[in-house]
N, C-alpha and C positions, 0 to 999 in steps of 0.2 A: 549587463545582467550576469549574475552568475549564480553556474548549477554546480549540483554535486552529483554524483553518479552513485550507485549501488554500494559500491565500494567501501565508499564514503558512509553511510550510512549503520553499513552490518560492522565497519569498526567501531561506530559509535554505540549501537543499541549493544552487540555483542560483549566488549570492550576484552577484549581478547589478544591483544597486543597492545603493549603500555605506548609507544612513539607514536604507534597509528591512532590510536583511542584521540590520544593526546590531541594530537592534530585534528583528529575530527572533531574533536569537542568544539574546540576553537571556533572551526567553519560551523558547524550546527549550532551555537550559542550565539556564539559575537558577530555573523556575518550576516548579510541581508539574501538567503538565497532561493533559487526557484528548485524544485523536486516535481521533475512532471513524471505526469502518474505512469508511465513506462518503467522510469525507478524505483516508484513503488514495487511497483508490480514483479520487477527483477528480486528485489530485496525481501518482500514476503515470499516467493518462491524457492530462495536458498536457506530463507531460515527454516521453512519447511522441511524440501528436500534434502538438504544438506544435514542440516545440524539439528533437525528431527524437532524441530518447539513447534509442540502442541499450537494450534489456532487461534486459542481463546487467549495465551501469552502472546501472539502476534499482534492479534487485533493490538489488544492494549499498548504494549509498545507504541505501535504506528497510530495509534490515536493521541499517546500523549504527544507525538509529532505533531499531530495536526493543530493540537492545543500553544502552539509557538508563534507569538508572532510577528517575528522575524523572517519565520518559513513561507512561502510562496509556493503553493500546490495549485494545479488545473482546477478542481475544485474540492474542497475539502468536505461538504456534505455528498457528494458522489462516492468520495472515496469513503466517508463513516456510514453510507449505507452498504457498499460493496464491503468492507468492513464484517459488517455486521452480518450479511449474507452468507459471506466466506465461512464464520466461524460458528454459522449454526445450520449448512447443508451442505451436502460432498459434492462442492462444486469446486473449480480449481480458480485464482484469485481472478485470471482475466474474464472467465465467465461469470463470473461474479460483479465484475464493471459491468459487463454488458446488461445484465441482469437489473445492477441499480441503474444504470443510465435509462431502461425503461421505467423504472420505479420511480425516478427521481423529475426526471425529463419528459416522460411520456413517449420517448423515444421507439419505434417498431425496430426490431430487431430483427433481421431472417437470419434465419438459421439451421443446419438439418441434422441439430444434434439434440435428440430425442428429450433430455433430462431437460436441458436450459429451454425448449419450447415447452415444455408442459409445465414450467412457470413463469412465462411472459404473461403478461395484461395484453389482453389485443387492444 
């Protein structure tokens, strides 16, 4: 199996260094790989915090990922409802999985952070 890690990714979506782009494209196009949602989760967070893009640019990028497939993600409608969560409530991306893995999975969640239980599904 093989993965890519964050890294890998924000060279690609960003393309912000021509050798690294290059090479990443490579891996994200011609290769068979897995992206667990941990590297999501790292790579929407810096494109956030770092390099300040807007949510609704996130989502999109990391949806047209999901749209690949060669890519291998944990689950990819977990991730395009956490997706969709993210970029339309100020929640932050992992509580945002948590949020769809209720949504998605029926999942109970505990929790004692005020925002994310007042909108769990019991």
């Amino acid at each position: 199996m093989e993965i890519v890690d964050a890294n890998i990714l924000l060279r690609y979506l960003l393309k912000d260094h021509d050798e690294m782009h290059k090479a990443a494209k490579s891996i994200i196009e011609d290769r068979n790989v897995f992206i667990p949602n941990e590297v999501v989760a790292e790579t929407v967070y810096v494109l956030e915090k770092v390099y300040d893009i807007p949510r609704l640019k996130i989502r999109s990028a990391i949806n047209i990922l999901l749209d690949y497939k060669n890519l291998d993600l944990t689950s990819k409608d977990l991730l395009r409802e956490a997706l969709s969560l993210y970029s339309t409530r100020k929640l932050d991306f992992v509580d945002s999985i948590l949020l769809a893995q209720n949504h998605v999975y029926k999942h109970t969640i505990h929790t004692f952070d005020k925002k994310l239980k007042g909108l769990l599904k019991t």
